[in-house]
MARKEVEX-984332 format. One record per residue (C-alpha): x, y, z; residue in three letters; residue number from 1. Coordinates in Angstrom, 3 decimals, decimal comma, padded with zeros to 6 digits. Layout:
# residues N
+----------+----------+----------+------+-----+
!        x !        y !        z ! rest !  nr !
+----------+----------+----------+------+-----+
!        X !        Y !        Z !  Ala ! NUM !
...
+----------+----------+----------+------+-----+
//
This chain:
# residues 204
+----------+----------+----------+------+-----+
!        x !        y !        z ! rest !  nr !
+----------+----------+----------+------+-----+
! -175,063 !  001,077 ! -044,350 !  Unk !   1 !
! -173,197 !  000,896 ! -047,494 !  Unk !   2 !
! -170,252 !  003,416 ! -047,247 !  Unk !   3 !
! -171,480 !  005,115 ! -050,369 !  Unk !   4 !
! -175,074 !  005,897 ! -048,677 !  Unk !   5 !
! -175,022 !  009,391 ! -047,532 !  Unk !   6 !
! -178,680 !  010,387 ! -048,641 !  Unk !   7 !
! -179,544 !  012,698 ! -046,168 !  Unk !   8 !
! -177,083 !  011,770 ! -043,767 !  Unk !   9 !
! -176,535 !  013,724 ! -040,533 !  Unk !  10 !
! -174,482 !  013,568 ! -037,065 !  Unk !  11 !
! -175,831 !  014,802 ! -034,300 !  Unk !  12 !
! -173,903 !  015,668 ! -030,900 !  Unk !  13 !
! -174,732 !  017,494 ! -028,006 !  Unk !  14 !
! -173,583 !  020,568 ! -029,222 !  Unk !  15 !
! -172,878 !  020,678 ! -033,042 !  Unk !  16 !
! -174,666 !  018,617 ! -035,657 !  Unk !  17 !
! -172,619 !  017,611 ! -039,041 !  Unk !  18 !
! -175,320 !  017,630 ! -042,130 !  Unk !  19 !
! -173,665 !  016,930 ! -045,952 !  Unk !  20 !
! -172,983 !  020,177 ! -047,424 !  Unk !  21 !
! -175,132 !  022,005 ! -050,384 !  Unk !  22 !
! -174,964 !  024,305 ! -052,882 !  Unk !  23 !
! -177,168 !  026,774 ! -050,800 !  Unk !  24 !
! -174,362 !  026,763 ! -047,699 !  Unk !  25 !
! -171,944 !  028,843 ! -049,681 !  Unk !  26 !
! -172,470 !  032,083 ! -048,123 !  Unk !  27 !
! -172,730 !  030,579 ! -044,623 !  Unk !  28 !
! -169,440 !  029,087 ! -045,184 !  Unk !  29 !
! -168,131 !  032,421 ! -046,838 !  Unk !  30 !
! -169,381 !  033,776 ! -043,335 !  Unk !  31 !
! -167,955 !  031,077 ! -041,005 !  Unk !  32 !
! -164,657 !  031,981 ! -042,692 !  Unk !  33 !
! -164,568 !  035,460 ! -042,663 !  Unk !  34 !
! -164,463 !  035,174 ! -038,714 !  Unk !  35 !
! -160,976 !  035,034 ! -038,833 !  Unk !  36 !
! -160,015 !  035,623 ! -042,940 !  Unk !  37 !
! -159,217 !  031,957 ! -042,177 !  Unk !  38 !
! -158,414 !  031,732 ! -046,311 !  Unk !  39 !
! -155,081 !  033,195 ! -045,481 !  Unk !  40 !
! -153,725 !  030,906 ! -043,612 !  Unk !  41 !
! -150,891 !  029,101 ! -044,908 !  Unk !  42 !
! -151,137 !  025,731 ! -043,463 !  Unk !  43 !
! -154,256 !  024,409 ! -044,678 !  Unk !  44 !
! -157,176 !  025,463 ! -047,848 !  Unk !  45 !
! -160,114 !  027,856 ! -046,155 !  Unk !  46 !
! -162,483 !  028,779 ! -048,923 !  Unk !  47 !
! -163,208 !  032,429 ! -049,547 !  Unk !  48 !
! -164,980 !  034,495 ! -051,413 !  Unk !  49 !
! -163,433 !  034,004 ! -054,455 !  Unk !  50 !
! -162,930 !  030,709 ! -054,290 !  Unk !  51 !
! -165,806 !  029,012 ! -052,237 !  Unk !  52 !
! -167,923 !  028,292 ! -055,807 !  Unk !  53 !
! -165,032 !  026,236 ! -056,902 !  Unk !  54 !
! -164,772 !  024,304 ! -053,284 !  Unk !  55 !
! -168,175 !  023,611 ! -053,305 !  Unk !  56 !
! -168,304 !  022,131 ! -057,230 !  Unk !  57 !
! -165,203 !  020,217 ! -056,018 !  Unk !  58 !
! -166,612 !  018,257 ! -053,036 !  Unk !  59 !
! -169,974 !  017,974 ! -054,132 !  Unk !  60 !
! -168,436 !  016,341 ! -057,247 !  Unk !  61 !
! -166,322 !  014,069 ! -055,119 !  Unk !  62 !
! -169,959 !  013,128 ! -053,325 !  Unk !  63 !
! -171,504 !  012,079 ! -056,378 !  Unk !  64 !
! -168,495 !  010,192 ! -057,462 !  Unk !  65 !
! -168,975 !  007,981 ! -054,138 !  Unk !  66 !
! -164,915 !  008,731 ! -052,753 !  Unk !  67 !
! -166,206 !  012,199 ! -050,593 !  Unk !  68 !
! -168,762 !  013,140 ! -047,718 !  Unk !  69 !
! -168,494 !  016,647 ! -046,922 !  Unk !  70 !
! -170,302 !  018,049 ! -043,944 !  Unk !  71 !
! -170,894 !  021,558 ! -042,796 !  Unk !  72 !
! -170,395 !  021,559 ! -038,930 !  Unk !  73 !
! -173,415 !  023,836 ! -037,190 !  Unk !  74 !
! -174,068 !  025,191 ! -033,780 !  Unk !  75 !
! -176,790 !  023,303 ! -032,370 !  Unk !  76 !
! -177,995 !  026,547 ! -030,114 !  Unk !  77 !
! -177,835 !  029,005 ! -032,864 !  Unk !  78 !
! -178,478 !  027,143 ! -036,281 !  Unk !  79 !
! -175,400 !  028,858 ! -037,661 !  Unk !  80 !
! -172,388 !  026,933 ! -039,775 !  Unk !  81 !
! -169,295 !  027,208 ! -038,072 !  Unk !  82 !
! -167,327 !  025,381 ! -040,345 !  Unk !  83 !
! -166,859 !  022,422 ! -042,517 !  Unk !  84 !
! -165,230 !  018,866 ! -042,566 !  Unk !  85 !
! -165,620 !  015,665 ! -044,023 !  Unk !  86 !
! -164,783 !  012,142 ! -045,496 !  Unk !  87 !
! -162,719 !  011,583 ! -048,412 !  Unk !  88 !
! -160,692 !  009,223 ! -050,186 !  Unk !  89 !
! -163,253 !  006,946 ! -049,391 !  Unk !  90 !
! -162,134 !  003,128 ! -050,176 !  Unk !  91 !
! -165,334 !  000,704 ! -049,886 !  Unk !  92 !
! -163,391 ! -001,953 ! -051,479 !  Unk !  93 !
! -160,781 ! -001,968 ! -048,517 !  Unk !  94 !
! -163,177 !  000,126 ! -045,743 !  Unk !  95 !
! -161,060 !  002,917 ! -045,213 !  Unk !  96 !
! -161,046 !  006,816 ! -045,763 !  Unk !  97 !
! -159,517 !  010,047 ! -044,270 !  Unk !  98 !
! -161,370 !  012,622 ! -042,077 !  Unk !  99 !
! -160,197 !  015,878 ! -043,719 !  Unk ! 100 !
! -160,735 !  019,074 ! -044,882 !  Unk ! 101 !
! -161,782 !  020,220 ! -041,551 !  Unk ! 102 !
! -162,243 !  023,753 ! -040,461 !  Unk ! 103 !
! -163,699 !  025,804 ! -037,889 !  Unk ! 104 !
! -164,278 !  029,870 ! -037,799 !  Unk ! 105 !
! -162,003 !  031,230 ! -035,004 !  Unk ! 106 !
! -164,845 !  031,903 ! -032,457 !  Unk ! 107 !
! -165,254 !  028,223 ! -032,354 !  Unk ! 108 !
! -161,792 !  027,151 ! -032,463 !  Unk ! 109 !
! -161,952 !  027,264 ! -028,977 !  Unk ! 110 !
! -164,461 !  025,310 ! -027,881 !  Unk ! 111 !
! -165,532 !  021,063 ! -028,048 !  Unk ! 112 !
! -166,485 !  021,784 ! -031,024 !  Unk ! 113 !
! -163,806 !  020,321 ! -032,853 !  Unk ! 114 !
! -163,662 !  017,012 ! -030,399 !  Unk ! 115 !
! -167,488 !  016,516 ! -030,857 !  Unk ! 116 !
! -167,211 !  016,684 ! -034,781 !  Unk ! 117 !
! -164,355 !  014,010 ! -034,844 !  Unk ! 118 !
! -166,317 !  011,785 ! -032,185 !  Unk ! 119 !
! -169,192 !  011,871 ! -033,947 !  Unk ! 120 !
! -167,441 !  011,133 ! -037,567 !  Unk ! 121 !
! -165,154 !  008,260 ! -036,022 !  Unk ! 122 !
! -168,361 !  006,648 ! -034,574 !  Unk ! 123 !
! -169,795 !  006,395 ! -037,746 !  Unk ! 124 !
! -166,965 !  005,678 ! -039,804 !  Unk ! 125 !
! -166,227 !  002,120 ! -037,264 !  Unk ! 126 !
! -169,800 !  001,759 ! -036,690 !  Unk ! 127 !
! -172,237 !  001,997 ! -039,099 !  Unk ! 128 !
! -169,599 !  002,430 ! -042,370 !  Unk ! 129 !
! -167,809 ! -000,860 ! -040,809 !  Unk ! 130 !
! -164,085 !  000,831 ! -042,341 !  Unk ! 131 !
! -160,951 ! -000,633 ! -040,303 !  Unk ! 132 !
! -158,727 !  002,322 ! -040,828 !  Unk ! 133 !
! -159,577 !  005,944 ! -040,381 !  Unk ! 134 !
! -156,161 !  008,141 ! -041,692 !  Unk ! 135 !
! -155,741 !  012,027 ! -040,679 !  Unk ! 136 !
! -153,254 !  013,750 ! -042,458 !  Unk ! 137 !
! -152,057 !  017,705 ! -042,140 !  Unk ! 138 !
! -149,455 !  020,317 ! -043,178 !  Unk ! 139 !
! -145,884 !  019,449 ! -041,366 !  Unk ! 140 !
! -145,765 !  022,897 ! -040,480 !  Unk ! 141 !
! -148,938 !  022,563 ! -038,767 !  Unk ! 142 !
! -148,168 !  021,708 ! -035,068 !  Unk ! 143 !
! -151,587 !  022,747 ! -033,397 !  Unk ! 144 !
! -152,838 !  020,525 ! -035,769 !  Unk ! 145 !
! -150,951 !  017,533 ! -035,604 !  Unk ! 146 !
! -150,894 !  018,127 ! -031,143 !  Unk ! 147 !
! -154,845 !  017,948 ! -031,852 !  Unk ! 148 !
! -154,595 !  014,730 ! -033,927 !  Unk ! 149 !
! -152,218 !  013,068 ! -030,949 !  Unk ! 150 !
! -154,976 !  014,403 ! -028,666 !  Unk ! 151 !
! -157,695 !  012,338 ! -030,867 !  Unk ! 152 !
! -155,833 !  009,325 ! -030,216 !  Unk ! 153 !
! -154,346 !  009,241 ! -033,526 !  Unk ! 154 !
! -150,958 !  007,167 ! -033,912 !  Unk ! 155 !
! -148,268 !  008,883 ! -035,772 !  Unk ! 156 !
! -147,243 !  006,962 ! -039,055 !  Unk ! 157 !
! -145,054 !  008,869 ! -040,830 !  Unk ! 158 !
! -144,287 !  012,005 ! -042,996 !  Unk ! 159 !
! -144,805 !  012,270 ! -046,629 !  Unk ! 160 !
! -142,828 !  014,080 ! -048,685 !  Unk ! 161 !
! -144,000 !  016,694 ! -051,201 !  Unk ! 162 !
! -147,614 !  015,364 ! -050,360 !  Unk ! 163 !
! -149,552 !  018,354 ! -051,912 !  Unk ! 164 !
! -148,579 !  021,654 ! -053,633 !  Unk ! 165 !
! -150,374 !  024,614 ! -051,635 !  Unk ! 166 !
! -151,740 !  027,336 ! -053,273 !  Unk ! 167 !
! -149,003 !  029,613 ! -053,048 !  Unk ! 168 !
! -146,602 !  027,320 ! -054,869 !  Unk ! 169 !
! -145,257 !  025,486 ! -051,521 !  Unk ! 170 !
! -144,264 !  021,598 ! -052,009 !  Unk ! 171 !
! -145,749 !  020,998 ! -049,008 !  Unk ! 172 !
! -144,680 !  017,475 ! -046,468 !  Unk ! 173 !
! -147,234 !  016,123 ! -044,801 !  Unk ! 174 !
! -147,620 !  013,955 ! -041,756 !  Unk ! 175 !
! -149,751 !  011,155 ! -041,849 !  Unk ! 176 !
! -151,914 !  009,289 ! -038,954 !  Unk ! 177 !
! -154,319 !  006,555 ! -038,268 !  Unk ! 178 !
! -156,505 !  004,979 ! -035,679 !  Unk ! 179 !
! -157,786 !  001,096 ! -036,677 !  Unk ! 180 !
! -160,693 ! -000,852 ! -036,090 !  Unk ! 181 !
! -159,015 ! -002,494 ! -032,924 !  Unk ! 182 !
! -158,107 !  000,877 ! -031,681 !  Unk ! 183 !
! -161,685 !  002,206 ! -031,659 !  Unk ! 184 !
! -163,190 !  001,023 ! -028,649 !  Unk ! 185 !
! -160,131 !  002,825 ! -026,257 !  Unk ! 186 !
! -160,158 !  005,988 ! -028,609 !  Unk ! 187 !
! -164,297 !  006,024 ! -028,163 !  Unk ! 188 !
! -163,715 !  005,762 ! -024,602 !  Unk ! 189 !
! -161,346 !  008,060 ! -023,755 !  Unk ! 190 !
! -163,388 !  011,058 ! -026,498 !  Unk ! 191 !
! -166,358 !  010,579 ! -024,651 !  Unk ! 192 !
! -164,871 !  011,134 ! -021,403 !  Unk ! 193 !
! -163,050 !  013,894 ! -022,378 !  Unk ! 194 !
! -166,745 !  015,825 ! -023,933 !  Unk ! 195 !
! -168,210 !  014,565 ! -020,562 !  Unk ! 196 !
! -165,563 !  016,920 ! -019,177 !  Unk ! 197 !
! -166,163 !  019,527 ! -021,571 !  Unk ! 198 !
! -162,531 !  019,543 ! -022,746 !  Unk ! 199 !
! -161,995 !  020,696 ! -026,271 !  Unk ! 200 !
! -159,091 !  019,307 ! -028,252 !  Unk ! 201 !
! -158,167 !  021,816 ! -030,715 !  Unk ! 202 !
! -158,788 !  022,052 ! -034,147 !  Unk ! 203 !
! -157,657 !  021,364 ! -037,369 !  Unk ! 204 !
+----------+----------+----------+------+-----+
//
């Protein structure tokens, strides 16, 4: 599969299923977020209802462009979007991109959710995609986040200064992280034992 081939593309788990985002999800994602106001937060970008038209125009453009594959993440049981995540920064040239943008409405922050959506996104990334470096990257500030990226199997790589400015006007530092090609096989291992389990990993 060409890394740029997401035509109907969807991950399916045991408990969540990841299917690229439309136009028509906004108010299911303006839902998913109110179940927690999770646009306040501080340490990462929630859409809300002011602003979820704009952060749908932006990632869908970024799919057409061939560098983004956004996802909504749904509840297998119920149907219902919980949340959102997806590729970006997508580099065919030297097979790599950054799992990102991820977020999960607080009744669900709990749960494998979280684990199951970055199995199943990893697996394709190495697998079918082919890339040889898979990058996470969050808010310094951000230490459930950056625990749950450890707790991936992530390796640490460094921080990077004035990354992004937030919303508010914050120069925000961010901390970067990778798992390679060669790393894969252990990290796939060691997820699938841990959903076996049924032990969620956090979120971010």
């Amino acid at each position: 599969m060409n890394m740029n081939d997401a035509t109907r593309l969807t991950l399916s788990g045991k408990t969540i299923e990841l299917r690229v985002l439309e136009p028509a999800d906004a108010p299911a994602l303006v839902n998913a977020a109110t179940d927690g106001l999770l646009w306040n937060l501080k340490v990462t970008v929630v859409p809300g209802p002011s602003t979820i038209d704009r952060y749908i125009t932006s990632a869908l453009r970024g799919y057409e462009e061939g560098h983004v594959i956004p996802f909504v993440v749904i509840t297998r049981s119920s149907g219902r979007i919980v949340g959102s995540t997806r590729f970006w920064k997508i580099d065919s040239a030297n097979r790599k991109l950054e799992i990102g943008h991820t977020w999960l409405s607080q009744s669900a922050q709990r749960t494998a959710a979280n684990t199951e959506a970055k199995y199943l996104l990893l697996k394709h990334a190495f697998e079918v995609m082919q890339t040889v470096r898979v990058q996470f990257t969050t808010d310094e500030l951000n230490e459930k986040s950056r625990a749950a990226i450890l707790r991936i199997g992530a390796k640490q790589e460094g921080i990077v200064r004035h990354e992004r400015i937030m919303p508010d006007g914050r120069k925000r530092n961010s901390v970067r992280f990778s798992i390679i090609d060669t790393e894969w096989p252990q990290v796939k291992n060691e997820l699938e034992v841990k959903l076996a389990a049924g032990r969620a990993l956090g979120t971010r």
